[in-house]
N, C-alpha and C positions, 0 to 999 in steps of 0.2 A: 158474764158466764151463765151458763144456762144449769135454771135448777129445776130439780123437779118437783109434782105436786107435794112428795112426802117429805120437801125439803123445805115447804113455805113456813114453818114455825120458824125456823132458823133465819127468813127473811125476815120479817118481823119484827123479831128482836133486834136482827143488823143495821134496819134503817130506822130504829129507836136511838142505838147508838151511835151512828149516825148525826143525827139530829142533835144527841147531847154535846158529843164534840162540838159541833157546830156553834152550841149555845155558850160552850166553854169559852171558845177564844174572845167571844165578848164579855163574858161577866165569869168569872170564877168562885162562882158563890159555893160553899162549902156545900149544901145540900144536893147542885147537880153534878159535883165530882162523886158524892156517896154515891148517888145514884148512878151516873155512868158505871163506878166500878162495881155496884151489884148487879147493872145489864150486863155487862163483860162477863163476870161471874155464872150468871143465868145463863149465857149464850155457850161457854165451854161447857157445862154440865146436861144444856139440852143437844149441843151439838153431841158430845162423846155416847147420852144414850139414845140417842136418834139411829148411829152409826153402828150400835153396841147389837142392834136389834130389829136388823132389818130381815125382809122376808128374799126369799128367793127372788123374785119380779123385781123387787127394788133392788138387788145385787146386778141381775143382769141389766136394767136400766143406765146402772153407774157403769157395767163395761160397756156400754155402747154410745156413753159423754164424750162429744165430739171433742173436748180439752182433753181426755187420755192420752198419755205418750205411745206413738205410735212403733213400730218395727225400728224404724228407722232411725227413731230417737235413742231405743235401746243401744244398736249398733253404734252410734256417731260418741257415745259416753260412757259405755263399756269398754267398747275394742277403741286401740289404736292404725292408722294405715290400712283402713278398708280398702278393699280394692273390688270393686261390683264388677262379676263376670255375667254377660248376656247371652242370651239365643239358647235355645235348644239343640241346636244343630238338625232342626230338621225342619220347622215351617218360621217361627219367628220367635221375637223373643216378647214376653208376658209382663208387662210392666208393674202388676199385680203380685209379682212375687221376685223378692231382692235376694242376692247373695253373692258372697266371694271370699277371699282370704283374708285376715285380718288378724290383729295380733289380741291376747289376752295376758297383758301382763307383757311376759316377754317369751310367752307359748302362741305356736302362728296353729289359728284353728280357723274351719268354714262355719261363716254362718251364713244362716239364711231364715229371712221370716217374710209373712204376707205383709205389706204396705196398703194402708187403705188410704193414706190422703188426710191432708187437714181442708183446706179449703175446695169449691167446690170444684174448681178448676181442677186442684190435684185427684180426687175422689174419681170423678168423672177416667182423669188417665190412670189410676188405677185400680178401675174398675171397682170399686169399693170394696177390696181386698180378696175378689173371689175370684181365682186362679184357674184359671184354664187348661186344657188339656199341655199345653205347652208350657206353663208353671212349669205343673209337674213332672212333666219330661225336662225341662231344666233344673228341678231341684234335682232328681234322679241323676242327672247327670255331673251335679257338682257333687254332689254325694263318692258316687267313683275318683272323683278327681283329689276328693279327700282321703278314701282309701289310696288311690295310689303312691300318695305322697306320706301315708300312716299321719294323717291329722284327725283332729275331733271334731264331730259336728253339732253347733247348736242352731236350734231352730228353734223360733219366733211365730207363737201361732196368736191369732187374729182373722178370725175371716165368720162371716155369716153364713157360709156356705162354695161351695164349688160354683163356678161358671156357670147357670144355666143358658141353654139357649139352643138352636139348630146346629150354628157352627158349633157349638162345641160337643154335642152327641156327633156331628157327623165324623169332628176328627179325633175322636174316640176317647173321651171323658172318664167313662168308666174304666177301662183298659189302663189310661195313664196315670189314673189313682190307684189300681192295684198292682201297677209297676212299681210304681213307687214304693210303696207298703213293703212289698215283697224284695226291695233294693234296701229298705231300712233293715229289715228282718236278719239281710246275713252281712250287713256294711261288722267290718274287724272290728275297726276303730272304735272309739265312745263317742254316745249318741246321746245328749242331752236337750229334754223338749223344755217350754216354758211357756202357759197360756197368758200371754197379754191383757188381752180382752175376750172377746167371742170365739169360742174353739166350737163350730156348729156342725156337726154330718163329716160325713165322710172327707170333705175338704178341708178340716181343720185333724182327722185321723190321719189326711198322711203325711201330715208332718211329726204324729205322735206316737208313731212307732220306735218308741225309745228306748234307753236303759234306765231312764229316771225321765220322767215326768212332773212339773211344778208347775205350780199355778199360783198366781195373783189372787189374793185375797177376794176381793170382788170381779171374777170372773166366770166364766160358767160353760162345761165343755158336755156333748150331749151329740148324741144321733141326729135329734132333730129340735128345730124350736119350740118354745113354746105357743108360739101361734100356730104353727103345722099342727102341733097337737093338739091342741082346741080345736081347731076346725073337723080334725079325725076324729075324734071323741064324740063333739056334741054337736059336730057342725056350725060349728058358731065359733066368731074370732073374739071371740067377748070374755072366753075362759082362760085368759093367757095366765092370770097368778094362779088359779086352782090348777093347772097344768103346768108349774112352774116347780109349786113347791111337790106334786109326785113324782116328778122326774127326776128329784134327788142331783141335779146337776151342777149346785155351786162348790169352789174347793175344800169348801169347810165334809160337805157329804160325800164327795169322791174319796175324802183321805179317810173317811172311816169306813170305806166301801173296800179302802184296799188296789182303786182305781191309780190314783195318782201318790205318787212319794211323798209329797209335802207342801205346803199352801205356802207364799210370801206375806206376811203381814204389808197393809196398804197402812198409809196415813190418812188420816181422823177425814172423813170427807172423800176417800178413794185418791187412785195415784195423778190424778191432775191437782190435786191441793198440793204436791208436792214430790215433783217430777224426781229432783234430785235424788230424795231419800228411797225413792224405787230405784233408781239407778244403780245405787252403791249397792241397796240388800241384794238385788240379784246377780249382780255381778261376786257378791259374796257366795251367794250360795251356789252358783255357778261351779263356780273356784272350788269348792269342797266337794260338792259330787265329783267333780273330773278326777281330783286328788283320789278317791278310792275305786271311782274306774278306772284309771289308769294303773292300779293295782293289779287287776284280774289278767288272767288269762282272757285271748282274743274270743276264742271259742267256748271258754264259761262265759261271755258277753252275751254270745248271740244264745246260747243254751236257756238263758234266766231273761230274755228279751221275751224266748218265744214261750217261754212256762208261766211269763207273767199277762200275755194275751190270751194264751189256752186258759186260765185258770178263771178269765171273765166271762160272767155267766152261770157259772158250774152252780149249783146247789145237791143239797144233800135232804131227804123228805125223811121226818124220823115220827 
């Protein structure tokens, strides 16, 4: 598994312990059992304040741990009877971004999220989760298909950004991310977002035009990166933590910005230490917002959708 530099104490320790086991199964001499189990000891207490106390740089570091459960895993362990609908109906279909009917529970709701790939193979076909102008003309369009059938939509964000490239400004990128946006803004139904991993620019906004939005503990949702910003700043790509932690962009500082509903706590080491337990809490808390959105009136929906986008940014100079 790959760790990172602000992770190598915690290596250390592990292939100390390591070694003792090792030592154990030959000789079981009372002194290296003490000592295994005060490395144990050491190793839970460096690990939980290691984790307890990271910086912005080292949060987004951990959402972008090629071991994170990706889109797709959410869907395949959440929902039952996925059903993946393709094509936009108008040039092709975007392999970079999945969705269709599936069941929660025994409530049939659309999901849809960016796929980035585990291996390099999968990466490569999808696109390393940055969705094209026809993504989003196929999320847009499974969006309607949920309204017409009065279903809910959740979406599954992960992406480092939108498409760049020729072909994609030629078949109109920017257009089909504000179609999108502006398809979220008046869809009846309830519209639940949840950042994975990377929620970066505009391409991870428009899957976030929601009625609740939730984020992964160790995730981080933002205009732009923090290396775009470094480089705009000071011209240098050398400031990505000093532009990490201004940008205010991990879920711990959106929920007190008033940005996002509420953070998923991860487990001890982020959610590739343990896939499972992300699983269940968001499917948990999934389940609870829909239970009070599906309370409202259709159009108090879209009324507090769009009061809670106008309202970003505003200040008050006293």
């Amino acid at each position: 598994m790959l760790t990172y530099d602000f992770e190598k104490p915690l290596v250390v320790v592990e292939e100390k312990i390591k070694k003792l086991r090792e030592t154990m199964t030959k000789d079981n001499n009372p002194e290296i059992v003490q000592e295994l189990a005060d490395s144990e000891a050491e190793f839970k207490k460096t690990k939980k304040a290691l984790y307890s106390n990271l910086t912005a740089w080292q949060k987004i570091q951990i959402s972008r741990h090629p071991d994170r459960p990706k889109a797709l895993d959410y869907i395949s362990h959440i929902f039952t009877d996925f059903i993946e609908l393709h094509g936009d109906r108008h040039i092709r279909d975007d392999k970079s971004l999945v969705g269709g009917f599936a069941f929660l529970d025994n409530k049939t709701v659309m999901v849809i999220g960016q796929e980035k790939g585990k291996t390099i193979k999968e990466k490569q076909f999808r696109n390393f989760g940055m969705n094209s102008p026809e993504g989003y003309k196929k999320s847009a369009r499974l969006m309607r298909l949920a309204e017409k059938f009065g279903k809910p939509v959740i979406c599954f964000i992960d992406t480092p950004g939108a498409s760049p490239g020729l072909e994609s400004e030629r078949h109109g990128l920017a257009e089909a991310i504000a179609q999108n946006i502006r398809q979220m803004l008046s869809l009846k139904v309830p519209v639940i977002s949840v950042i994975i991993g990377e929620g970066s620019s505009a391409g991870a906004l428009a899957l976030a035009v929601s009625d609740s939005i939730l984020m992964m503990e160790f995730t981080w949702f933002s205009v732009i990166t923090p290396e775009s910003c470094s480089w705009i700043l000071w011209h240098d790509w050398e400031h990505n933590e000093k532009a990490a932690e201004a940008m205010r962009l991990t879920a711990k500082d959106l929920c007190k910005l008033g940005m996002i509903d509420e953070f998923i706590k991860e487990p001890i080491g982020g959610a590739h230490h343990n896939p499972e337990a992300c699983y269940k809490a968001v499917k948990e808390f999934i389940i609870s917002y829909l239970v009070e959105l599906e309370k409202l009136d259709p159009q108090e929906r879209i009324d507090h959708r769009l009061e809670r986008f106008i309202k970003i940014g505003n200040f008050k100079e006293k």
